[in-house]
C-alpha positions in Angstrom: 124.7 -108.5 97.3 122.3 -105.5 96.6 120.0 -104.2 99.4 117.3 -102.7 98.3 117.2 -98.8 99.7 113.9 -98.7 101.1 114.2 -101.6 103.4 117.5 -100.0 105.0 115.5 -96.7 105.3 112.7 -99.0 106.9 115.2 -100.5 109.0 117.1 -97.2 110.7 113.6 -95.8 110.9 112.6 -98.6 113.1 115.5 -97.8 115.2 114.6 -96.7 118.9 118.0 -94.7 118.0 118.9 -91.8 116.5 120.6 -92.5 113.4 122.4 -89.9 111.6 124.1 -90.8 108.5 127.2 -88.4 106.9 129.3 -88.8 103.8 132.4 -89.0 105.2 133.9 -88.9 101.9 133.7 -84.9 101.8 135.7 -82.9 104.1 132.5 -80.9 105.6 130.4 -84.2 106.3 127.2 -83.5 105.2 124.5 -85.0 106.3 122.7 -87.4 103.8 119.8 -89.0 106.0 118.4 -89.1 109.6 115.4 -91.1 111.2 112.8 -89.3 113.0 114.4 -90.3 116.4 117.1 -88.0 115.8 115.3 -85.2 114.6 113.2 -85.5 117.5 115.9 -85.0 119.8 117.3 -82.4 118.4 114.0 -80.6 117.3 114.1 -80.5 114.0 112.5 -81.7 110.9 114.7 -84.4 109.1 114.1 -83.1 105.5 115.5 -79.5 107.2 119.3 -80.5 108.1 119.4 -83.2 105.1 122.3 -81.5 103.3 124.1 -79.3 105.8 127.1 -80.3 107.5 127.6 -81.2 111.3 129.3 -77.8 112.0 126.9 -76.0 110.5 124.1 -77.6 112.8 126.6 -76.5 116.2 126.3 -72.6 114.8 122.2 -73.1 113.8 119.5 -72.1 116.2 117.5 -75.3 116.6 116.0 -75.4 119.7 117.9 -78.5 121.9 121.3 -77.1 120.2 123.1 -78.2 123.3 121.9 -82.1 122.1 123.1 -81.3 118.9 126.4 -80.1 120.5 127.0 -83.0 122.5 126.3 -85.7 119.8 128.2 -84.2 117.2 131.5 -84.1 120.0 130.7 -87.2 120.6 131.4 -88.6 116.6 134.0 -86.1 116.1 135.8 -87.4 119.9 135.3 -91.0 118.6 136.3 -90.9 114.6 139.3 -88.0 115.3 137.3 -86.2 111.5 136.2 -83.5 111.0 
């Protein structure tokens, strides 16, 4: 079955959640795509963390860092990566 890719970024863009997706595949987890929602929380501009890993967000300067912070423990608490 192939979904096309611009109705699942419609779709986690509708999402009254923030939605951050990693590959998990590489060590660092880099971030590969996030909906508005999340940047919103953590104020930043999606296009701006695309590409940078999860620990590298907890060191950056972004303004509700201490969001950032607690979401990221949050995956890393839950999955046992990173």
């Amino acid at each position: 079955m192939h979904v096309d890719q611009d109705f699942l970024s419609a779709l986690i863009n509708a999402s009254p959640d923030g939605v951050v997706v990693c590959d998990v595949g590489n060590k660092d987890w880099p971030i590969v795509f996030v909906n508005d929602v999340f940047a919103d929380s953590i104020s930043a501009i999606g296009h701006n963390i695309v590409g940078r890993c999860l620990n590298q967000l907890e060191d950056s300067d972004l303004p509700n860092k201490n969001t950032l912070v607690q979401a990221v423990s949050n995956i890393i608490g839950t999955s046992g990566a990173v």
